[in-house]
mmCIF file of the N, C-alpha and C atoms, coordinates in Angstrom:
data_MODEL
# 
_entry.id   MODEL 
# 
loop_
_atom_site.group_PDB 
_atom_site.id 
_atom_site.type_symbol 
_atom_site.label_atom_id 
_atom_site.label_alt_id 
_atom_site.label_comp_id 
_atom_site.label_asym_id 
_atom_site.label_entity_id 
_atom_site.label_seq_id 
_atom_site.pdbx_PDB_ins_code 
_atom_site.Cartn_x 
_atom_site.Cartn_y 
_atom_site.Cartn_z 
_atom_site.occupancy 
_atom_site.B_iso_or_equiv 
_atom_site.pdbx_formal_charge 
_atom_site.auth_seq_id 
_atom_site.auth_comp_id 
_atom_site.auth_asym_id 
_atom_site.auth_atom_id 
_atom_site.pdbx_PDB_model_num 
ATOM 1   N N  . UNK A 1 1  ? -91.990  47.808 125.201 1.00 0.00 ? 1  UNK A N  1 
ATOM 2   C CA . UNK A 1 1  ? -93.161  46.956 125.130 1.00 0.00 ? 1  UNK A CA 1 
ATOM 3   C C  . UNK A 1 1  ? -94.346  47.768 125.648 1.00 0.00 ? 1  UNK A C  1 
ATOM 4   N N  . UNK A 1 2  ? -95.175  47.901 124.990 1.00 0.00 ? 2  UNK A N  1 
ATOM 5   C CA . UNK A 1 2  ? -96.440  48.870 125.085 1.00 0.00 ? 2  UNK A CA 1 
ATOM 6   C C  . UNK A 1 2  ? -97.147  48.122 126.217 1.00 0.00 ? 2  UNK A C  1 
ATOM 7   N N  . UNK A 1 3  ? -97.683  48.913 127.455 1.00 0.00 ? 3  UNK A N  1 
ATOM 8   C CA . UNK A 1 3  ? -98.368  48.522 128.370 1.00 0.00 ? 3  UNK A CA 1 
ATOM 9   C C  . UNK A 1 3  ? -99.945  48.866 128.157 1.00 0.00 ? 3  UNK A C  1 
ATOM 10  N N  . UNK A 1 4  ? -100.202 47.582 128.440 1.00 0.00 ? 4  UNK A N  1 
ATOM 11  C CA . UNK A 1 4  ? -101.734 47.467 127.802 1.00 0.00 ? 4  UNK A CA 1 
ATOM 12  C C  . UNK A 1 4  ? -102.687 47.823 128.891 1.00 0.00 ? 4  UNK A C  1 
ATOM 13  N N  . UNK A 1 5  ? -102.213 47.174 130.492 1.00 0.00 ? 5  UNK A N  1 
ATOM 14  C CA . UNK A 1 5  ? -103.003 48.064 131.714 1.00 0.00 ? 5  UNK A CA 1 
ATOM 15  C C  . UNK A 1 5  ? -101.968 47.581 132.941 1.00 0.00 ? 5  UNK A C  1 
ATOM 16  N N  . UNK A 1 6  ? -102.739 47.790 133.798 1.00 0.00 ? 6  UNK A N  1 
ATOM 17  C CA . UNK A 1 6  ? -101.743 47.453 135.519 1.00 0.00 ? 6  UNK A CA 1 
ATOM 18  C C  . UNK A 1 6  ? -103.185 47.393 136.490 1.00 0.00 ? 6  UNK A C  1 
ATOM 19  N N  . UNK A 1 7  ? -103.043 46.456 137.310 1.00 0.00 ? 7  UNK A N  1 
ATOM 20  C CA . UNK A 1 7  ? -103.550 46.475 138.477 1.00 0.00 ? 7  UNK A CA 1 
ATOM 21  C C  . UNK A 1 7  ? -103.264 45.676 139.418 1.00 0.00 ? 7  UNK A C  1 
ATOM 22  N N  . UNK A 1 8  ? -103.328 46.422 140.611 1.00 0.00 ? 8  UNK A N  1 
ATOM 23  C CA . UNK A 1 8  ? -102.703 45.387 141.918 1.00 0.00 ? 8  UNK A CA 1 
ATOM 24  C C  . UNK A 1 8  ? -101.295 45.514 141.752 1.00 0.00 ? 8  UNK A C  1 
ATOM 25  N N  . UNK A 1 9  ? -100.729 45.959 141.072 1.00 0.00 ? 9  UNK A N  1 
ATOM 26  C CA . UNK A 1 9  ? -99.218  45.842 141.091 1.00 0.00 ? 9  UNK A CA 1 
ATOM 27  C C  . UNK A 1 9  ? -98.818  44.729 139.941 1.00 0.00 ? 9  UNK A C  1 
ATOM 28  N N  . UNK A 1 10 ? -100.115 44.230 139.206 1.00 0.00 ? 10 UNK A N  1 
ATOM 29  C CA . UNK A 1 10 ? -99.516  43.859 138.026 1.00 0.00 ? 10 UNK A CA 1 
ATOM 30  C C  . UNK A 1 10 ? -99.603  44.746 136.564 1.00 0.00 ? 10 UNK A C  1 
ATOM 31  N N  . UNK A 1 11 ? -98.731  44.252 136.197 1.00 0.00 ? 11 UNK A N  1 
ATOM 32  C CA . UNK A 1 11 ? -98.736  44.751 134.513 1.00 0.00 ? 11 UNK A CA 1 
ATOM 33  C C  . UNK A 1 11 ? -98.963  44.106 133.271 1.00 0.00 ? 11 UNK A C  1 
ATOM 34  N N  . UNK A 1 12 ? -99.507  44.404 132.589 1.00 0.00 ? 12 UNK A N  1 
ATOM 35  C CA . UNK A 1 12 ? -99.638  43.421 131.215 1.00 0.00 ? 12 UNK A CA 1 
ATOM 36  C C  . UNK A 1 12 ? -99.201  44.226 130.096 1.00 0.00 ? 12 UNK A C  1 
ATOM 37  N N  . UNK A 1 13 ? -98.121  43.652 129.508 1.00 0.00 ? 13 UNK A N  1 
ATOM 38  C CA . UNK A 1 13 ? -97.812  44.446 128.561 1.00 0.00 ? 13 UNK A CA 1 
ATOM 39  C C  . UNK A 1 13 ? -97.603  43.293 126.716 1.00 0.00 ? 13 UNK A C  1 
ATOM 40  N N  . UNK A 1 14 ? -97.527  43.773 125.923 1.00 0.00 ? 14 UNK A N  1 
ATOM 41  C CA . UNK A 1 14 ? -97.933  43.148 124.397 1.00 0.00 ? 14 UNK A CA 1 
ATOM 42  C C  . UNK A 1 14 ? -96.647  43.729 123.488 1.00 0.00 ? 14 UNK A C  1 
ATOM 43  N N  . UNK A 1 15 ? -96.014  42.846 123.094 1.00 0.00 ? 15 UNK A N  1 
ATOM 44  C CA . UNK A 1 15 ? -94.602  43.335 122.360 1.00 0.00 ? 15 UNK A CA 1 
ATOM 45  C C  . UNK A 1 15 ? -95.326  42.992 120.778 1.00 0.00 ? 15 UNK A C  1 
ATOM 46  N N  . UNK A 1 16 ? -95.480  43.830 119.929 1.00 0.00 ? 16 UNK A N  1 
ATOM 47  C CA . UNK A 1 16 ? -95.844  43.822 118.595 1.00 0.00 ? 16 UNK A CA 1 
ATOM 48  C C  . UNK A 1 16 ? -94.653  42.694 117.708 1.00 0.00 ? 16 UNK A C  1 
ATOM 49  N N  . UNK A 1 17 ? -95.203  41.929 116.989 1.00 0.00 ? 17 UNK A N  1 
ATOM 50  C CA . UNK A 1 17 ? -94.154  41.238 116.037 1.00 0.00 ? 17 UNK A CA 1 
ATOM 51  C C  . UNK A 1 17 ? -93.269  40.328 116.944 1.00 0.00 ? 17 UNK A C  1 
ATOM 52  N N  . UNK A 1 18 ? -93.544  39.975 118.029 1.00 0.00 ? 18 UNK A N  1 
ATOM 53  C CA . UNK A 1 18 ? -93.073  38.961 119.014 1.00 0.00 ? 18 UNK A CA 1 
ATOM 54  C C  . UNK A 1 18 ? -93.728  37.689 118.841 1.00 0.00 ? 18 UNK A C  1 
ATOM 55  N N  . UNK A 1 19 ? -93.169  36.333 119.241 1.00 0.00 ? 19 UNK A N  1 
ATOM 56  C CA . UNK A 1 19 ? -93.121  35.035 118.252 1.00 0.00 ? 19 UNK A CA 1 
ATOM 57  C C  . UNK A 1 19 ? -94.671  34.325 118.714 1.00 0.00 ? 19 UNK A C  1 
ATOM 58  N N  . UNK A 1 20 ? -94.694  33.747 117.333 1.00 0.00 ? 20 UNK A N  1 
ATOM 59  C CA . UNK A 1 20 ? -96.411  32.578 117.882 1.00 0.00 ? 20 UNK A CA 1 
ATOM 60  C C  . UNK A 1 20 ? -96.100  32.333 119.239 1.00 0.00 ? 20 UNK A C  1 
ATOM 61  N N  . UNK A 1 21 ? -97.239  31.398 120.137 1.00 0.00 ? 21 UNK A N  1 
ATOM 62  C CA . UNK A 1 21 ? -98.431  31.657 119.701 1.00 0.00 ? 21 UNK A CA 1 
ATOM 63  C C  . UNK A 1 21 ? -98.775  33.387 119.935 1.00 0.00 ? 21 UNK A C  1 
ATOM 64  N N  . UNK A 1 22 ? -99.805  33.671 120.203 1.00 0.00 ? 22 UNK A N  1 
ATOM 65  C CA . UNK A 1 22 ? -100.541 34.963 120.517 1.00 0.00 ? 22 UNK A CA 1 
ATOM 66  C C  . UNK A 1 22 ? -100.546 34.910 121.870 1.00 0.00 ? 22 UNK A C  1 
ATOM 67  N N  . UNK A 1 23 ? -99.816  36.022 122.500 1.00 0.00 ? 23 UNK A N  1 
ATOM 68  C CA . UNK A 1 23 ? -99.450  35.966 124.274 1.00 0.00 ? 23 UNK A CA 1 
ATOM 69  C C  . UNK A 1 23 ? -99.670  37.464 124.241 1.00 0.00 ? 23 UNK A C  1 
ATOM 70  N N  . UNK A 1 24 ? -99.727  37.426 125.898 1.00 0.00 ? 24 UNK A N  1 
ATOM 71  C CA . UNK A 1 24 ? -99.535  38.965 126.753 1.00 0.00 ? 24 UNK A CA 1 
ATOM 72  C C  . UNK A 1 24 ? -98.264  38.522 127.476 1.00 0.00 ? 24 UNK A C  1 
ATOM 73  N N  . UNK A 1 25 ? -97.891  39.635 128.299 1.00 0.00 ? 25 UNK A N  1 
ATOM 74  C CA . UNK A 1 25 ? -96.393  39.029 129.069 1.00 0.00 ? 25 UNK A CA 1 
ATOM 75  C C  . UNK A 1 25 ? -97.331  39.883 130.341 1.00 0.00 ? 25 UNK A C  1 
ATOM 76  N N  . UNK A 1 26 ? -97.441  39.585 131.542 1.00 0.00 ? 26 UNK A N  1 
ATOM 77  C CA . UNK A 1 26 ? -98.021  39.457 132.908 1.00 0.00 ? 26 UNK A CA 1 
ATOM 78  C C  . UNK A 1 26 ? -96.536  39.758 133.816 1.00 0.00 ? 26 UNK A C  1 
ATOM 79  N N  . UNK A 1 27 ? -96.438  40.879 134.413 1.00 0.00 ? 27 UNK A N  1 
ATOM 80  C CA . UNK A 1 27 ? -95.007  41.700 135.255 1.00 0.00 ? 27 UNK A CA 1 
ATOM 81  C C  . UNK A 1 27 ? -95.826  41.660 136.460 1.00 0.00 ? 27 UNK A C  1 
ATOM 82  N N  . UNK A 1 28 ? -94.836  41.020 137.570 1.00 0.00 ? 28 UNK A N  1 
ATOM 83  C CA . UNK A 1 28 ? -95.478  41.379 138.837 1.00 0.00 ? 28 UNK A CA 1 
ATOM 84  C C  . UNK A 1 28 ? -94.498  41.137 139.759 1.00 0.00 ? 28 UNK A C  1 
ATOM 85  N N  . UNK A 1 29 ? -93.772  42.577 140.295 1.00 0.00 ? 29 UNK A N  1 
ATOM 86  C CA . UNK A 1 29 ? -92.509  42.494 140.910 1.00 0.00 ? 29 UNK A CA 1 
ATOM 87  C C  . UNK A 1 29 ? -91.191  41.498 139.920 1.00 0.00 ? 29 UNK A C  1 
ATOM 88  N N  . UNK A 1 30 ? -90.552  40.995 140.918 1.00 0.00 ? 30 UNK A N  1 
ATOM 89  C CA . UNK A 1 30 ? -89.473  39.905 140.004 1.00 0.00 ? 30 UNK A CA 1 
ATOM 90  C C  . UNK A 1 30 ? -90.291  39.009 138.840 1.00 0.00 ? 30 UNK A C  1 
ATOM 91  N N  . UNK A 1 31 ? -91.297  38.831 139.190 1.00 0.00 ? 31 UNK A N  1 
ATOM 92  C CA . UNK A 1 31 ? -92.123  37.876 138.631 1.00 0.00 ? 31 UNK A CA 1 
ATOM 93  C C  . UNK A 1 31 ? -92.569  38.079 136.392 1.00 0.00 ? 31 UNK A C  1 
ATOM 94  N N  . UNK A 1 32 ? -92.397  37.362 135.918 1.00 0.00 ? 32 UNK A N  1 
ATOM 95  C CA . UNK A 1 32 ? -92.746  37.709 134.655 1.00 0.00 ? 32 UNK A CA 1 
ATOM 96  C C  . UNK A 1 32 ? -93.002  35.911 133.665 1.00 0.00 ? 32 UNK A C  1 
ATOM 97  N N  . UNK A 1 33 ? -94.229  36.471 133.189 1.00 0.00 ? 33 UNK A N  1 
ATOM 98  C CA . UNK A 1 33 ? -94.818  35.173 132.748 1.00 0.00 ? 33 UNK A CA 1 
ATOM 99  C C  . UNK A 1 33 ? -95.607  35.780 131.511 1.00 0.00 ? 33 UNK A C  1 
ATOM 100 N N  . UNK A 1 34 ? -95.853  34.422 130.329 1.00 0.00 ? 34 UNK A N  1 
ATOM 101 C CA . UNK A 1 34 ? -96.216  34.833 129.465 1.00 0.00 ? 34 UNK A CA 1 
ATOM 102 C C  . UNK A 1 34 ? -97.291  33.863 128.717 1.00 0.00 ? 34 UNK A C  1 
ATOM 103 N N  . UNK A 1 35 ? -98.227  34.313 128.767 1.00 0.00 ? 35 UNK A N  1 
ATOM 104 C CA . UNK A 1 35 ? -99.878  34.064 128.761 1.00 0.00 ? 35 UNK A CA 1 
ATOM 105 C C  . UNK A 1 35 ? -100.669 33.948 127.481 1.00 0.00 ? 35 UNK A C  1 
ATOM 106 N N  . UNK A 1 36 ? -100.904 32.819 126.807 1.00 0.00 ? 36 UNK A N  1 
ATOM 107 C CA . UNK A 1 36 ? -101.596 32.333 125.611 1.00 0.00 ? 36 UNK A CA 1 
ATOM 108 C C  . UNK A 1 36 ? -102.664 33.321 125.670 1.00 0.00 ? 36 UNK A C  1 
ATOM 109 N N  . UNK A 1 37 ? -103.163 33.846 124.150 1.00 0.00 ? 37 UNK A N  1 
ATOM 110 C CA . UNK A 1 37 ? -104.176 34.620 124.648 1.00 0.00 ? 37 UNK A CA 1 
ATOM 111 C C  . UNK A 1 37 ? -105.427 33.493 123.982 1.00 0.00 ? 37 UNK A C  1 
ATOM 112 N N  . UNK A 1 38 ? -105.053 32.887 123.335 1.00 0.00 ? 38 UNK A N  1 
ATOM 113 C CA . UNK A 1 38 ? -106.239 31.873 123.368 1.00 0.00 ? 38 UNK A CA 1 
ATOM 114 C C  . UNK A 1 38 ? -106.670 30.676 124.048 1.00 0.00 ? 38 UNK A C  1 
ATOM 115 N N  . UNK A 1 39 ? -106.018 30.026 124.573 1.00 0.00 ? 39 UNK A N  1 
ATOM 116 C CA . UNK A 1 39 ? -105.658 29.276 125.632 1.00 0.00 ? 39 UNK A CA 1 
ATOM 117 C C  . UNK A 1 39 ? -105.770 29.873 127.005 1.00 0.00 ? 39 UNK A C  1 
ATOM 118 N N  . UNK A 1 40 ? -105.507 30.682 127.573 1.00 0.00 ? 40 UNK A N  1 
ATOM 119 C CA . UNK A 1 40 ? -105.196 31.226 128.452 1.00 0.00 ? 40 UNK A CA 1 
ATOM 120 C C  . UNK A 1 40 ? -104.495 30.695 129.339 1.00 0.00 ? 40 UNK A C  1 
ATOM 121 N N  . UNK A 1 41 ? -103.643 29.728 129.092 1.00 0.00 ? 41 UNK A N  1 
ATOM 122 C CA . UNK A 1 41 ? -102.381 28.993 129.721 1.00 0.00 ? 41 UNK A CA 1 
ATOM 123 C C  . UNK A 1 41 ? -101.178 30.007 130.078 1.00 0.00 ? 41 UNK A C  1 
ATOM 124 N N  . UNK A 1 42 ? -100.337 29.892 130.977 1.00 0.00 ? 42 UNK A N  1 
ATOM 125 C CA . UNK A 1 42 ? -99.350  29.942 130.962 1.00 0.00 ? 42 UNK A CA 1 
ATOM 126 C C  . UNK A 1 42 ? -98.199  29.478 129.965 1.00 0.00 ? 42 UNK A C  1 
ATOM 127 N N  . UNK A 1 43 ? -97.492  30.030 129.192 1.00 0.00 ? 43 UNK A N  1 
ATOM 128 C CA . UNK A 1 43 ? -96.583  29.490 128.461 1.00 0.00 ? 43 UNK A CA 1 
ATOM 129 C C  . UNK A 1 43 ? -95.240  29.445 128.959 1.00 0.00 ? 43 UNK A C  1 
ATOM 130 N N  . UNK A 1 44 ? -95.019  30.406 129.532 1.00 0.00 ? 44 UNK A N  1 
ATOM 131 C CA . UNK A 1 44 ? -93.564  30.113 130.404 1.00 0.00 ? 44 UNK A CA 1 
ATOM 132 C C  . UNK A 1 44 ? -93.520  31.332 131.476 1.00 0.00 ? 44 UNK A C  1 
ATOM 133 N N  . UNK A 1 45 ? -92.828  31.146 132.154 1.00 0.00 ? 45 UNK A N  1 
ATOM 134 C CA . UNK A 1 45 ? -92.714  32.036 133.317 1.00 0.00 ? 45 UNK A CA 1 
ATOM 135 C C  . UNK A 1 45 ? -93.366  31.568 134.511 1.00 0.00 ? 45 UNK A C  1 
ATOM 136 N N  . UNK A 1 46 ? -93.378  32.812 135.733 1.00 0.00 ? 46 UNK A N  1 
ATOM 137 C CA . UNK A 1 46 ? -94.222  32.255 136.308 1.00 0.00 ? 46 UNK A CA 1 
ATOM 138 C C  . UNK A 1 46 ? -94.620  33.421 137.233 1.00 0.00 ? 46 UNK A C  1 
ATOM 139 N N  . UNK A 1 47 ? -95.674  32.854 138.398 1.00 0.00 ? 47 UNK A N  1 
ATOM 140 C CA . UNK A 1 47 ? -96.214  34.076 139.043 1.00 0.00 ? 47 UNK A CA 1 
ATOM 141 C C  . UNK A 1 47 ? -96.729  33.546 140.178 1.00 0.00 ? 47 UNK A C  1 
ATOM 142 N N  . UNK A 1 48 ? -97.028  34.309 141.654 1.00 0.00 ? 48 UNK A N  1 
ATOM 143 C CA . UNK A 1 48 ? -97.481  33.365 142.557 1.00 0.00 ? 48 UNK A CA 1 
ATOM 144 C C  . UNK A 1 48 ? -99.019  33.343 142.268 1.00 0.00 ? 48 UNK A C  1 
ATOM 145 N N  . UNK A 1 49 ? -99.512  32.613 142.960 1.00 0.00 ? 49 UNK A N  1 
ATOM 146 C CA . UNK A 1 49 ? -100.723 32.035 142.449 1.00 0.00 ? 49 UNK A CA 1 
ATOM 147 C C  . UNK A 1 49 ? -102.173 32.813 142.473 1.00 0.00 ? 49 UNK A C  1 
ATOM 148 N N  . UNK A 1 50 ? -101.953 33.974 143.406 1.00 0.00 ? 50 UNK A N  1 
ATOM 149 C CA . UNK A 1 50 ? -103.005 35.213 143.980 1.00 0.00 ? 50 UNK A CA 1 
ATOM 150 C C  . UNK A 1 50 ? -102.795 36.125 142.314 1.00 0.00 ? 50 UNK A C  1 
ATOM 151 N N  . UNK A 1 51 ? -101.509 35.953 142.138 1.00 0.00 ? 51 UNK A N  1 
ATOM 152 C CA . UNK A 1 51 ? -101.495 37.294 141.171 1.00 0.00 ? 51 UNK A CA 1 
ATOM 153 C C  . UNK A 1 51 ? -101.691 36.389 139.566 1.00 0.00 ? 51 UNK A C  1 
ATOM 154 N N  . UNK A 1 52 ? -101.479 35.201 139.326 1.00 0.00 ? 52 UNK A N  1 
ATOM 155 C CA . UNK A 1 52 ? -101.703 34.344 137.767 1.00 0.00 ? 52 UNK A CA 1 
ATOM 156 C C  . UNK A 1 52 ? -103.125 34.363 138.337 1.00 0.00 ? 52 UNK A C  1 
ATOM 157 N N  . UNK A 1 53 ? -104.483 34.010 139.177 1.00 0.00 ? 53 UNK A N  1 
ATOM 158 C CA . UNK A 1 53 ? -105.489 33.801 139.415 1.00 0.00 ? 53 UNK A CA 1 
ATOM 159 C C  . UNK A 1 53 ? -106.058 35.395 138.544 1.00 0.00 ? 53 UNK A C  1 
ATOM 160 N N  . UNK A 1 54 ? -105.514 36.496 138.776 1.00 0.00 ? 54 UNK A N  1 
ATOM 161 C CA . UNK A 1 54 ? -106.126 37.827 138.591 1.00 0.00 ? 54 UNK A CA 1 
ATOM 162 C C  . UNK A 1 54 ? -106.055 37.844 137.215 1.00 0.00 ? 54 UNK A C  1 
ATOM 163 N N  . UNK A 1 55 ? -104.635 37.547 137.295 1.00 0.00 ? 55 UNK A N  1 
ATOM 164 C CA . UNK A 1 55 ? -104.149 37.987 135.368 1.00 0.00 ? 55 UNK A CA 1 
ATOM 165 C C  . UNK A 1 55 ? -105.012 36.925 134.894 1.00 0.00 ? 55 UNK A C  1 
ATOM 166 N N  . UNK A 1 56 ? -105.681 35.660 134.866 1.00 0.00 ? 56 UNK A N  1 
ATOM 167 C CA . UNK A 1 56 ? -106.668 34.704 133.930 1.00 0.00 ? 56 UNK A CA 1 
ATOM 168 C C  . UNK A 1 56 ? -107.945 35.633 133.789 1.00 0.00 ? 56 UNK A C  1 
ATOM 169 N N  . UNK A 1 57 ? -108.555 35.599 135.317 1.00 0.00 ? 57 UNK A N  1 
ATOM 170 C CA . UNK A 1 57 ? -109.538 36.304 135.504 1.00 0.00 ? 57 UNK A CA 1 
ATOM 171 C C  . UNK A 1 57 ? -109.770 38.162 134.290 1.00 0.00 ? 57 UNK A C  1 
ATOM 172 N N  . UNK A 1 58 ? -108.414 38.497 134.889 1.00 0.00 ? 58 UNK A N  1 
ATOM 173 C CA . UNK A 1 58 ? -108.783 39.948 133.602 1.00 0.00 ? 58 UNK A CA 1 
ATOM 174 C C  . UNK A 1 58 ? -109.002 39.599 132.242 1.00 0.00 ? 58 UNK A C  1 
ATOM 175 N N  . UNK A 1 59 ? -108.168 38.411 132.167 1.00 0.00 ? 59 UNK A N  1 
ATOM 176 C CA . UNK A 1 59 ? -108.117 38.005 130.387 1.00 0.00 ? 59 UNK A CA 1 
ATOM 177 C C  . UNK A 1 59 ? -109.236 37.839 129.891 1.00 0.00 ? 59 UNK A C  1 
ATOM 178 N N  . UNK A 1 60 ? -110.036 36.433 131.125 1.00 0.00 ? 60 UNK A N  1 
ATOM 179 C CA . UNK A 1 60 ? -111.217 36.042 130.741 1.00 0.00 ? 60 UNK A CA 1 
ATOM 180 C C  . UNK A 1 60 ? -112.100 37.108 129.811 1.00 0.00 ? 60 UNK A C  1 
ATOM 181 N N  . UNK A 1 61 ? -111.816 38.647 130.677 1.00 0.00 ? 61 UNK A N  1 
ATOM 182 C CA . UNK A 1 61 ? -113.319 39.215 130.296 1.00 0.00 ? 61 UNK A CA 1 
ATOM 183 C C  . UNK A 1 61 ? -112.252 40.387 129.028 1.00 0.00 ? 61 UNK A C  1 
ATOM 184 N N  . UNK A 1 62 ? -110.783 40.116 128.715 1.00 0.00 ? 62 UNK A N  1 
ATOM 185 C CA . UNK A 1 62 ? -110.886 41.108 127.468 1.00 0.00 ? 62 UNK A CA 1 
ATOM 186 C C  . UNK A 1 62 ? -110.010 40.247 126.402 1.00 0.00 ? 62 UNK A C  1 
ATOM 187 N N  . UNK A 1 63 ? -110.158 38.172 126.415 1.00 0.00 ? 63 UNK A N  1 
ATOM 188 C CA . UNK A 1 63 ? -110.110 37.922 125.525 1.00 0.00 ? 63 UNK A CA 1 
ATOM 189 C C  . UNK A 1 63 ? -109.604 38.537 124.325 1.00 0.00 ? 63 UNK A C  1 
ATOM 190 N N  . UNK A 1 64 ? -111.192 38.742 123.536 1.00 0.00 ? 64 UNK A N  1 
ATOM 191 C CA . UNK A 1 64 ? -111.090 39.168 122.154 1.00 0.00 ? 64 UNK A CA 1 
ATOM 192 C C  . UNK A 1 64 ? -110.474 40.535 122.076 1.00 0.00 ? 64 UNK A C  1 
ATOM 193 N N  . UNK A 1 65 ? -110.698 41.320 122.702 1.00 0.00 ? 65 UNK A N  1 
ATOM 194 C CA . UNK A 1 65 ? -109.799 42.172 122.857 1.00 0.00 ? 65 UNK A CA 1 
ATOM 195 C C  . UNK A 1 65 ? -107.707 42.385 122.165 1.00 0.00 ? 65 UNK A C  1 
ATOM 196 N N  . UNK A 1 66 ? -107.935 41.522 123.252 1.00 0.00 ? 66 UNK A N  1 
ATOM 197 C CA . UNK A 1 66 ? -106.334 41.098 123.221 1.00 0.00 ? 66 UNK A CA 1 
ATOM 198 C C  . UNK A 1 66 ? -106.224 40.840 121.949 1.00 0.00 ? 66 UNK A C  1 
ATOM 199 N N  . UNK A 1 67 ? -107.015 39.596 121.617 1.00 0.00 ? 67 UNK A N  1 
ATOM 200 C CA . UNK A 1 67 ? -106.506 38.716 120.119 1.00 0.00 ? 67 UNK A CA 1 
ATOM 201 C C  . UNK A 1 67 ? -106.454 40.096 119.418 1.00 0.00 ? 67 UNK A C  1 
ATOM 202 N N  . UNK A 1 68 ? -107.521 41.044 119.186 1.00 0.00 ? 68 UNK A N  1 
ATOM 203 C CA . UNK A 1 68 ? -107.882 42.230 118.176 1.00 0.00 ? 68 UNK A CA 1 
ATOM 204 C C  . UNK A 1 68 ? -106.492 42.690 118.142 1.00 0.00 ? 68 UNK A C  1 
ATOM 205 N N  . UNK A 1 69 ? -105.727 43.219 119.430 1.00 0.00 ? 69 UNK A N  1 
ATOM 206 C CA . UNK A 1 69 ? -104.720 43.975 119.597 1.00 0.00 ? 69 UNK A CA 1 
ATOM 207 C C  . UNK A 1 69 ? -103.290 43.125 118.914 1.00 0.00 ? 69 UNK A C  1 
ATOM 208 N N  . UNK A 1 70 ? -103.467 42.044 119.419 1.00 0.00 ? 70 UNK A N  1 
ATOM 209 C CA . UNK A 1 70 ? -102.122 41.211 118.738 1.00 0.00 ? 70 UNK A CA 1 
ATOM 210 C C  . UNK A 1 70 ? -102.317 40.761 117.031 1.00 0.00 ? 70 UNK A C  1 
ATOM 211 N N  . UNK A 1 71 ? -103.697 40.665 116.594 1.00 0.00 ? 71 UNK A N  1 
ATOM 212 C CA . UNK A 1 71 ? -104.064 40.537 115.094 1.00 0.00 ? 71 UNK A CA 1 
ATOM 213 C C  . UNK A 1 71 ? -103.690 42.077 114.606 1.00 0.00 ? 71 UNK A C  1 
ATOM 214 N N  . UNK A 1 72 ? -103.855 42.993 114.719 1.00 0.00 ? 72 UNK A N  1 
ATOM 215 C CA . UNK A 1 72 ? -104.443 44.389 114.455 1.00 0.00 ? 72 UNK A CA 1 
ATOM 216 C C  . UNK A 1 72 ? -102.601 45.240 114.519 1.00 0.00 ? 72 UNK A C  1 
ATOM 217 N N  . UNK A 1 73 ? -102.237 44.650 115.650 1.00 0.00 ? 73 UNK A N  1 
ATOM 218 C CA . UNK A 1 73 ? -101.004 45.233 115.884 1.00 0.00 ? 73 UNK A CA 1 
ATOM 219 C C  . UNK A 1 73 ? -101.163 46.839 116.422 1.00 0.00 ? 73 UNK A C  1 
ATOM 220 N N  . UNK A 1 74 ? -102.440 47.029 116.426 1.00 0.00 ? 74 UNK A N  1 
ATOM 221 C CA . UNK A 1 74 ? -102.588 48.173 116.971 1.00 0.00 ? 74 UNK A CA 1 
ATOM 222 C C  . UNK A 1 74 ? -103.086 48.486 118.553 1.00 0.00 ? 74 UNK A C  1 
ATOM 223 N N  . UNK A 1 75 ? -101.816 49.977 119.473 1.00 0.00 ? 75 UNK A N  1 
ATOM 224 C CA . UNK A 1 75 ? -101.761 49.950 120.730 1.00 0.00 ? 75 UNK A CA 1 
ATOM 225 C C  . UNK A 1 75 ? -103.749 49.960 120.771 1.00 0.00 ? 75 UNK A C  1 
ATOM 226 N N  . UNK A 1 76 ? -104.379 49.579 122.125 1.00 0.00 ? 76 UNK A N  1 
ATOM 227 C CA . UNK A 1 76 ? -104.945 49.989 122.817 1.00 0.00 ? 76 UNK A CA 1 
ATOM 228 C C  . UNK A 1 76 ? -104.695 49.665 123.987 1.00 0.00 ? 76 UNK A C  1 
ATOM 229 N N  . UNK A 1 77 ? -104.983 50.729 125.127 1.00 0.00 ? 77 UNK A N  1 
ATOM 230 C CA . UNK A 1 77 ? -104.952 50.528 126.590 1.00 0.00 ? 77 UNK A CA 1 
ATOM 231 C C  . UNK A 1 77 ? -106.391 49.782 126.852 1.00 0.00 ? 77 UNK A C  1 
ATOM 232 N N  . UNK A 1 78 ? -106.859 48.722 127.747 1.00 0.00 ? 78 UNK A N  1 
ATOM 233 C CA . UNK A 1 78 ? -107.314 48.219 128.314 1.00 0.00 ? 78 UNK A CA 1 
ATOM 234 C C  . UNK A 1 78 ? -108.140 48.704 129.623 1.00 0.00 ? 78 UNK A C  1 
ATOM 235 N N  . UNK A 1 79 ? -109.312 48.416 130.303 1.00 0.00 ? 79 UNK A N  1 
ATOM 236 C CA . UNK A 1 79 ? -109.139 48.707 131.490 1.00 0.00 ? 79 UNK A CA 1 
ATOM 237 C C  . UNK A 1 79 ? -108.557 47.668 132.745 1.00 0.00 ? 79 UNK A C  1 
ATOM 238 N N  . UNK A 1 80 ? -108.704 48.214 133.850 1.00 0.00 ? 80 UNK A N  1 
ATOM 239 C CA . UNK A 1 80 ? -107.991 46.922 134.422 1.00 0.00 ? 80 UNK A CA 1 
ATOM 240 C C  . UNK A 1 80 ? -109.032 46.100 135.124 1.00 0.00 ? 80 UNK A C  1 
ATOM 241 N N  . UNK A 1 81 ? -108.838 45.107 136.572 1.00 0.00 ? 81 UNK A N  1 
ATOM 242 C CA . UNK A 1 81 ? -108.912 45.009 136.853 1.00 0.00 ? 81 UNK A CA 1 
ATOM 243 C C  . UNK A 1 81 ? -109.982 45.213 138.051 1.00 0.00 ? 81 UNK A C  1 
ATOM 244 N N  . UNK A 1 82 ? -111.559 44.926 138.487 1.00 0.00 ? 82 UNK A N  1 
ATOM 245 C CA . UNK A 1 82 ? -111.597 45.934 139.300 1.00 0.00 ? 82 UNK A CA 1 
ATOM 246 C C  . UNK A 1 82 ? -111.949 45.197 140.265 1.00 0.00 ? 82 UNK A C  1 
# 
């Protein structure tokens, strides 16, 4: 699964051809959750609440991004977090 960025000790990574809706998957220690990219809901998983607060917050600002990457199917790295 292609890693799209990391910060803080999280990871976001994007599995190509993986099922509706349009998600990121959010790694943080044991922790693994998987994140509407239009919605920006949680879809399943989970995370404590310091580290799902960050992962919304990064989304917020690369959105369209994401969608581009999961429409497009093509890798880009991201920046992270700052």
């Amino acid at each position: 699964m292609p890693e799209i960025t990391r910060f803080y000790g999280i990871i976001i990574k994007m599995f190509f051809g993986d099922h509706a809706p349009p998600h990121f998957h959010a790694v943080y220690g044991e922790y693994n959750a998987l994140i509407s990219i239009e919605s920006l809901e949680m879809i399943e998983g989970d995370l404590p609440s310091r580290a799902e607060k960050m992962v919304l917050e990064w989304a917020t600002l690369y959105q369209q991004d994401l969608l581009n990457i999961w429409n497009s199917q093509k890798f880009v790295k991201l920046p992270p977090l700052k």
